[in-house]
MARVEX-222192 format. One record per residue: residue in three letters; x, y, z of N, C-alpha, C, CB in turn. Coordinates in steps of 0.05 Angstrom, whole numbers, padded with zeros to 5 digits, always signed. Glycine has a CB too. Layout:
BEGIN
ALAXYZXYZXYZXYZ ...
end
This chain:
BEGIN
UNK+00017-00024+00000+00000+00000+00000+00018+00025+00000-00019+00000+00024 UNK+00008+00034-00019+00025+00064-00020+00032+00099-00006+00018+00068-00038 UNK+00000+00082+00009-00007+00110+00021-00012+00107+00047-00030+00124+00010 UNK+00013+00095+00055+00025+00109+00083+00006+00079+00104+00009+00155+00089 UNK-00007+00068+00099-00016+00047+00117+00006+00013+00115-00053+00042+00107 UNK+00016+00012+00130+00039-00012+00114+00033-00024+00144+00082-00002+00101 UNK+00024-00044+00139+00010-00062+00168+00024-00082+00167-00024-00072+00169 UNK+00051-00092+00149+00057-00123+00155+00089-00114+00156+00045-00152+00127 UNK+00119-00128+00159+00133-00128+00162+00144-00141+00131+00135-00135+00186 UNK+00169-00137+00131+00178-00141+00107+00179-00169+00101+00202-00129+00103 UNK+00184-00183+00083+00185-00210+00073+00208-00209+00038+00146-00220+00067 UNK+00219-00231+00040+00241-00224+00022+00227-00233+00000+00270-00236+00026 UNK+00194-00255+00005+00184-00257-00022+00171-00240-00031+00172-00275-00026 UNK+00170-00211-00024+00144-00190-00024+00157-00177-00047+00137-00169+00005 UNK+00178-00185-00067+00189-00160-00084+00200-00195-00105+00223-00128-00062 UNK+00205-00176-00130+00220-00194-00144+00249-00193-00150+00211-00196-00163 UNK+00260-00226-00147+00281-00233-00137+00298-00237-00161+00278-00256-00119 UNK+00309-00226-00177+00328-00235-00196+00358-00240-00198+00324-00222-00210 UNK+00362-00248-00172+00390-00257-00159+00402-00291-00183+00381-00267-00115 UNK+00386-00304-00198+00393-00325-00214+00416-00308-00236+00362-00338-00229 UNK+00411-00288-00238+00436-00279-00262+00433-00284-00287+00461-00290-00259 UNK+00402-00288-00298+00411-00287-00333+00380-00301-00338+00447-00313-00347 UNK+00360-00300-00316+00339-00313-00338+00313-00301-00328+00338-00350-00339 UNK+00309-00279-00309+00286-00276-00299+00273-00243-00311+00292-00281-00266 UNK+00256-00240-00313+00240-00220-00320+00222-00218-00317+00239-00214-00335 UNK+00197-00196-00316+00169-00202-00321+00161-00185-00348+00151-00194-00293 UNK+00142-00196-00361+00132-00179-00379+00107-00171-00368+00131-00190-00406 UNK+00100-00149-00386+00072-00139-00376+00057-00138-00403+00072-00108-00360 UNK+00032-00146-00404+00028-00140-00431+00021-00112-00432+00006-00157-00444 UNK+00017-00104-00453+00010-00072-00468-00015-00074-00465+00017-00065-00502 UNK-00029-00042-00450-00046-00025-00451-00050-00006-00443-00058-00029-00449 UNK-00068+00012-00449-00077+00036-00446-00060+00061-00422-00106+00028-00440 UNK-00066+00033-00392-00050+00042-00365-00021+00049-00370-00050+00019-00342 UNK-00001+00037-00389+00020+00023-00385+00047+00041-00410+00009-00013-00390 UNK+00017+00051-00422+00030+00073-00449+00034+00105-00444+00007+00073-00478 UNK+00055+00113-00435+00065+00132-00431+00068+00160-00447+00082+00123-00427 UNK+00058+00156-00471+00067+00165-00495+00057+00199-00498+00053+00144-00518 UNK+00081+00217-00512+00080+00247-00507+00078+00251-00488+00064+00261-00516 UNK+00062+00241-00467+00050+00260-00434+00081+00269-00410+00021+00228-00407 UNK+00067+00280-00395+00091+00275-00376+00092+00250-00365+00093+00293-00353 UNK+00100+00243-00351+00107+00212-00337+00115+00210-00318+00124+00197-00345 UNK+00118+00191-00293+00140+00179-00277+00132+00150-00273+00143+00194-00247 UNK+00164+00151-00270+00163+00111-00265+00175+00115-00228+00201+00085-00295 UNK+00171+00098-00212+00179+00092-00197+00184+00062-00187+00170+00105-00188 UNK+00202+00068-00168+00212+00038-00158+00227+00034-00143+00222+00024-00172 UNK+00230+00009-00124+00254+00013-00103+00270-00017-00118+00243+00011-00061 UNK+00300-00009-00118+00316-00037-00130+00337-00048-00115+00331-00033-00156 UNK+00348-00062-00108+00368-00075-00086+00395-00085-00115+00347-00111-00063 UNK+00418-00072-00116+00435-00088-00133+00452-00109-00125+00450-00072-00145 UNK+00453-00131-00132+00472-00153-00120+00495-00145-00123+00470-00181-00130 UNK+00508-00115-00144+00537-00111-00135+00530-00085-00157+00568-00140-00141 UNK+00553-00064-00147+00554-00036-00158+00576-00039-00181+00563-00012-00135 UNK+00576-00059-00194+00595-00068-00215+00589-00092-00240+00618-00078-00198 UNK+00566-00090-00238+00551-00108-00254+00549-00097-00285+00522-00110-00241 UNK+00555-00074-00291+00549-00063-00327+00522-00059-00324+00555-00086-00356 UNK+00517-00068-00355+00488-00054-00362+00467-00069-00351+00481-00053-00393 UNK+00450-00065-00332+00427-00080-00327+00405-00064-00330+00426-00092-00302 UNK+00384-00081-00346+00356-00057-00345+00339-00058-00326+00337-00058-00368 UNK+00340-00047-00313+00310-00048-00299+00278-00043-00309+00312-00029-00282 UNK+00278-00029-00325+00245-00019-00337+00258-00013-00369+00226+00019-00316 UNK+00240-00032-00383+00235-00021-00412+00212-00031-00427+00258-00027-00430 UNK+00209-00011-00447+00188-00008-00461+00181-00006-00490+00181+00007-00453 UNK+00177-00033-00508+00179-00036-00530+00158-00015-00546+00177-00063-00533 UNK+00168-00013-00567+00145+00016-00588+00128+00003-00597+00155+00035-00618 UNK+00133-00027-00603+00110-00038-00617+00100-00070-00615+00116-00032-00645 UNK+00087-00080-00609+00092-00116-00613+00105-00122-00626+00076-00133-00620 UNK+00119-00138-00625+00131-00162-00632+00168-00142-00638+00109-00180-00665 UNK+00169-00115-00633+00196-00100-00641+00213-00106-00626+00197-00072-00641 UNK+00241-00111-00633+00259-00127-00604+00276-00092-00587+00299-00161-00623 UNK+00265-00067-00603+00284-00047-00597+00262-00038-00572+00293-00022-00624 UNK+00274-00010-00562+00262+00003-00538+00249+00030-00538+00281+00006-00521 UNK+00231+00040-00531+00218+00064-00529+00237+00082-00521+00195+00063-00514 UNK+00238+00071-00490+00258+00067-00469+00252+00059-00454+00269+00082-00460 UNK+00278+00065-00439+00284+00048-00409+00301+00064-00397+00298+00017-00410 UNK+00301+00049-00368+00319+00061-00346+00336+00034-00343+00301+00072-00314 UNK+00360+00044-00340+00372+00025-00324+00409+00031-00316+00367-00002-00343 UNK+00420+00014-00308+00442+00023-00298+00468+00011-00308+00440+00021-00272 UNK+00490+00035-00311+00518+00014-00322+00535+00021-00292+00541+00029-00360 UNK+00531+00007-00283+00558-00005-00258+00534+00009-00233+00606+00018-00259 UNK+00543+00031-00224+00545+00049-00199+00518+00076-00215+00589+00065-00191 UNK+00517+00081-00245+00508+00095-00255+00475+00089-00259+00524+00098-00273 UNK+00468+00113-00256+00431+00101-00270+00419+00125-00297+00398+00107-00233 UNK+00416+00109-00316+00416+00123-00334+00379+00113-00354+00451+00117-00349 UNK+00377+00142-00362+00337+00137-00369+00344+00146-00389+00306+00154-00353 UNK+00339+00128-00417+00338+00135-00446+00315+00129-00460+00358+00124-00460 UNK+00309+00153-00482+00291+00157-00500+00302+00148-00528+00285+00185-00499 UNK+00282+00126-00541+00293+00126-00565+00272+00142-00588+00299+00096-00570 UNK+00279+00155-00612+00261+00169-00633+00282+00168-00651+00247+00199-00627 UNK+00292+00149-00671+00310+00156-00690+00340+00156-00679+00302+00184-00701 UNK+00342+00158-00662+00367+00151-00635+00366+00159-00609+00394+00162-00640 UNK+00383+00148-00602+00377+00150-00558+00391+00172-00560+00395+00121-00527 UNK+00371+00183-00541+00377+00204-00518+00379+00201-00485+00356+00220-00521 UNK+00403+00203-00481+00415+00192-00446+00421+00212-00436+00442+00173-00439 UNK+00397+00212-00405+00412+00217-00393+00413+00212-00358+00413+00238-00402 UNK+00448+00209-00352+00463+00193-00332+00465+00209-00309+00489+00185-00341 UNK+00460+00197-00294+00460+00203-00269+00487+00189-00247+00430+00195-00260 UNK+00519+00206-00253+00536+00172-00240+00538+00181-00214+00574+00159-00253 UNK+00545+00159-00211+00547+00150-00177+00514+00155-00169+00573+00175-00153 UNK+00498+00147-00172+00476+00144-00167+00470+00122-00147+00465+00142-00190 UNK+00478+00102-00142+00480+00080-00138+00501+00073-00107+00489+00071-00165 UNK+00497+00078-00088+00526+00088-00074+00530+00056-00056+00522+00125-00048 UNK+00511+00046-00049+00510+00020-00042+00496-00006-00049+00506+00022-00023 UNK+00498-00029-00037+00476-00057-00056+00449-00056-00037+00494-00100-00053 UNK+00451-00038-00020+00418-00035-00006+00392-00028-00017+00418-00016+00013 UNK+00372-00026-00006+00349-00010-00021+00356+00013-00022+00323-00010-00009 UNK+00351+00022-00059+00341+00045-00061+00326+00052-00082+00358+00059-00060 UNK+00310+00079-00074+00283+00082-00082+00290+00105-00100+00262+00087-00058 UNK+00281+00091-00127+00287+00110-00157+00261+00121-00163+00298+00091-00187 UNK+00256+00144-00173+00239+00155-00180+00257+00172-00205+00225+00169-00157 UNK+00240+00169-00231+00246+00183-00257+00226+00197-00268+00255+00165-00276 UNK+00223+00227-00273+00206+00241-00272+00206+00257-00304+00211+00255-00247 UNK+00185+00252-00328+00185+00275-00354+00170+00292-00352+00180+00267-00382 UNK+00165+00319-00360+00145+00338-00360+00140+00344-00380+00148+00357-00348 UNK+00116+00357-00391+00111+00362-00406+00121+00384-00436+00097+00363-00393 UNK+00149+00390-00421+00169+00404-00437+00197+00385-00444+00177+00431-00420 UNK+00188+00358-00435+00224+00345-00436+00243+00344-00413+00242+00362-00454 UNK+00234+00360-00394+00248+00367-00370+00253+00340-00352+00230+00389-00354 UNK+00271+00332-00345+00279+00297-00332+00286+00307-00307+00310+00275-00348 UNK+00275+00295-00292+00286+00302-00260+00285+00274-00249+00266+00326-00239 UNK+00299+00272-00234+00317+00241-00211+00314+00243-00190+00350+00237-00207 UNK+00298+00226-00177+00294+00236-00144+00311+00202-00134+00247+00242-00129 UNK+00329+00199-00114+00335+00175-00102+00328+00177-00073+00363+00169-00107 UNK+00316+00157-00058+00304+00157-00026+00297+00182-00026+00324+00150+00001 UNK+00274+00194-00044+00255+00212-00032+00266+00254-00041+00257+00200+00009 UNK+00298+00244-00044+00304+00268-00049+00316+00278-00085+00325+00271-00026 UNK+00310+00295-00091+00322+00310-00115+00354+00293-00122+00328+00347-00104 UNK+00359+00281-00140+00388+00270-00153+00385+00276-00180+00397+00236-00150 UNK+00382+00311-00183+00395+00320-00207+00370+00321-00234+00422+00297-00214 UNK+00368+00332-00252+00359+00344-00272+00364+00352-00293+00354+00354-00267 UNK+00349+00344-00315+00364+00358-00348+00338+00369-00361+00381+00329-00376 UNK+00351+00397-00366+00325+00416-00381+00328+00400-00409+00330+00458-00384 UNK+00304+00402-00414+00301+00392-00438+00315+00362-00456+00308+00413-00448 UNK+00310+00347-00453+00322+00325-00470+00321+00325-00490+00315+00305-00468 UNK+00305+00339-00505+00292+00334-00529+00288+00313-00549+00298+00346-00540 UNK+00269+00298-00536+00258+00276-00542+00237+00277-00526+00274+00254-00541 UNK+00200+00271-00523+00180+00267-00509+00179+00235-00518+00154+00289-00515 UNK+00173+00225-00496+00168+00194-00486+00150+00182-00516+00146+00191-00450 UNK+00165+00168-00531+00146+00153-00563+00128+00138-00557+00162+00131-00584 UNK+00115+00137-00582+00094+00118-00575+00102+00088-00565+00077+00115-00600 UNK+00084+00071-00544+00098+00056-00544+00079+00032-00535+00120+00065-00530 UNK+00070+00018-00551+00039-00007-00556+00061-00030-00552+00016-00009-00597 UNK+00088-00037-00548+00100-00056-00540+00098-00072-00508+00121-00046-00547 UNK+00101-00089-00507+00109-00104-00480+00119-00084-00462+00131-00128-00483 UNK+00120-00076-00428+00136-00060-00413+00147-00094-00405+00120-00032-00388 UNK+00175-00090-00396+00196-00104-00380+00211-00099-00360+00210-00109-00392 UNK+00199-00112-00335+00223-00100-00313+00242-00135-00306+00202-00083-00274 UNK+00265-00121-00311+00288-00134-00302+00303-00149-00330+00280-00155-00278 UNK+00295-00132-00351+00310-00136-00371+00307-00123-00404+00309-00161-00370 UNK+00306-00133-00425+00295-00117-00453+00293-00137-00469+00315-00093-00467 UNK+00282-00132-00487+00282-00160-00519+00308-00142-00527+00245-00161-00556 UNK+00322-00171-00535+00346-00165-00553+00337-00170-00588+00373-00188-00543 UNK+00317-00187-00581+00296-00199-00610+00276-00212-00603+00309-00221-00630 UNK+00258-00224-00629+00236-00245-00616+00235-00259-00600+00228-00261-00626 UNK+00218-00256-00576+00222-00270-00553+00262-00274-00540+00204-00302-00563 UNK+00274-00268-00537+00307-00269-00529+00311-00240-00517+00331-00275-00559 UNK+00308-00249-00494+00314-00220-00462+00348-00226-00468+00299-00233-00410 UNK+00356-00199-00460+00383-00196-00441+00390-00179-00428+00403-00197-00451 UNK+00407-00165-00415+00417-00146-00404+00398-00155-00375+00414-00116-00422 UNK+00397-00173-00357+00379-00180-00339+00388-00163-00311+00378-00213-00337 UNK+00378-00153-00294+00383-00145-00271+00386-00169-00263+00367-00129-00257 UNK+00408-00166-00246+00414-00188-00224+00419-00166-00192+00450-00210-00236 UNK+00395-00171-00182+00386-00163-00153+00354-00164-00157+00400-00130-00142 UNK+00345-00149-00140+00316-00143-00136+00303-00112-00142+00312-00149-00107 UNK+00274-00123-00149+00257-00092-00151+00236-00104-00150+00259-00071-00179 UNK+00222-00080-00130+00199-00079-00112+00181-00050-00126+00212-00077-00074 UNK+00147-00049-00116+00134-00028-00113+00142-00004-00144+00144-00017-00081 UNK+00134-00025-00160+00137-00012-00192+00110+00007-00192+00135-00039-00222 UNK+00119+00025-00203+00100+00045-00204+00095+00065-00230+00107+00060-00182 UNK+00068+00066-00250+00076+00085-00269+00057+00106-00266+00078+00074-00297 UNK+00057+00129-00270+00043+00147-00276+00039+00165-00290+00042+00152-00267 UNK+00024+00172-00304+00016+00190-00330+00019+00218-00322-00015+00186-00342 UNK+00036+00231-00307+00035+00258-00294+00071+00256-00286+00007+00261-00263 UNK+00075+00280-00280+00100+00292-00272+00097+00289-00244+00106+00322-00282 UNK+00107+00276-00222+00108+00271-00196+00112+00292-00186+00123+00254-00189 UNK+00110+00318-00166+00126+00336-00152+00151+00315-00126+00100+00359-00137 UNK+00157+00336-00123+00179+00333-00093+00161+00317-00075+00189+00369-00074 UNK+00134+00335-00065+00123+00326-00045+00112+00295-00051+00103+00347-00038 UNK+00104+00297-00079+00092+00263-00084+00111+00248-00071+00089+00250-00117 UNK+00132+00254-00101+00157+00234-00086+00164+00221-00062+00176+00244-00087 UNK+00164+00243-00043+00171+00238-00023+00157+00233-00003+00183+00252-00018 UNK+00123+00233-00007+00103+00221+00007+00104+00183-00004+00072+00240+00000 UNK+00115+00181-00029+00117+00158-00041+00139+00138-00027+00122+00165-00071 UNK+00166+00146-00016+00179+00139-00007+00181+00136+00017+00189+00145-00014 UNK+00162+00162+00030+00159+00147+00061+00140+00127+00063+00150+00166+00085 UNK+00123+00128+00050+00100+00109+00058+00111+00080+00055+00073+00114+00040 UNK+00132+00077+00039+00145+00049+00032+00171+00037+00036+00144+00046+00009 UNK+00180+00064+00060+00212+00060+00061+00214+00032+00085+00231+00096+00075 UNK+00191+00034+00098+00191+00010+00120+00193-00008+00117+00176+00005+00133 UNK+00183-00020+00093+00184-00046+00069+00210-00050+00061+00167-00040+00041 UNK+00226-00036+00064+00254-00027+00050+00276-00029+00066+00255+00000+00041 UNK+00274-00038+00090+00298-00026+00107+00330-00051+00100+00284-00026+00147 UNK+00337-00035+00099+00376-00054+00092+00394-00060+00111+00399-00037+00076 
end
């Protein structure tokens, strides 16, 4: 529960576990909820890394179309870094390093506005901002994926190896205060 009533204690099966290293994901199918497309946006999420040296792992992506093995975008991280790219004709990144400072919970929030504007909140607080990307979030009627990407038909890779809990999308630009009403209400669930 998100809003601040959290009545049970943590459990390590309460989040998904992708500690196997190379084969776990979930897909989601495509709809309406799940399509991000032009609006502002935020994704949220809390992720646990099994090591700050792992390369590219995705956490959230989002195919443009059925059956396309490329990406709308996605978030995800190379080593210690967390980086949210737009694709339209080519990616647009941008990195946030040292983002990442330990293998404990932490709670990512990635924020677009209705001008392009990208803002980074980590455990609840502000981690940085880019005016304008220029690129608005593509259309995107593909599969969403957390804990990895199609490399092609049906064939994931780039797999997170750790955990992510309390996925969250929303069709709106989050403020500070969301954020950070978002993270307390779920940091108890979280503790390292």
């Amino acid at each position: 529960d998100a809003q601040g009533f959290i009545m049970n204690k943590q459990k390590s099966t309460s989040c998904l576990n992708f500690t196997s290293k190379g084969d776990k994901y979930v897909r989601v199918q495509d709809s309406p909820t799940v399509q991000l497309a032009g609006t502002a946006a935020s994704w949220v999420f809390w992720v646990k890394l099994d090591s700050l040296s792992d390369g590219d792992q995705k956490l959230m992506s989002k195919a443009p179309s059925t059956g396309n093995p490329s990406s709308a975008y996605q978030i995800r991280t190379n080593n210690d870094d967390l980086l949210f790219q737009i694709y339209s004709g080519s990616w647009r990144t941008d990195t946030r390093s040292d983002f990442f400072t330990s293998t404990g919970w932490t709670h990512v929030v990635v924020t677009i506005d209705s001008s392009n504007n990208v803002n980074f909140y980590k455990n609840g607080d502000v981690f940085g901002s880019e005016a304008d990307i220029g690129y608005a979030v593509p259309a995107n009627t593909g599969g969403l994926h957390v804990g990895a990407r199609v490399q092609s038909t049906g064939v994931y890779d780039e797999f997170l190896k750790g955990q992510i809990d309390g996925v969250l999308l929303y069709n709106k630009e989050l403020d500070s205060t969301e954020v950070l009403r978002n993270y307390n209400a779920t940091k108890g669930n979280h503790r390292n």
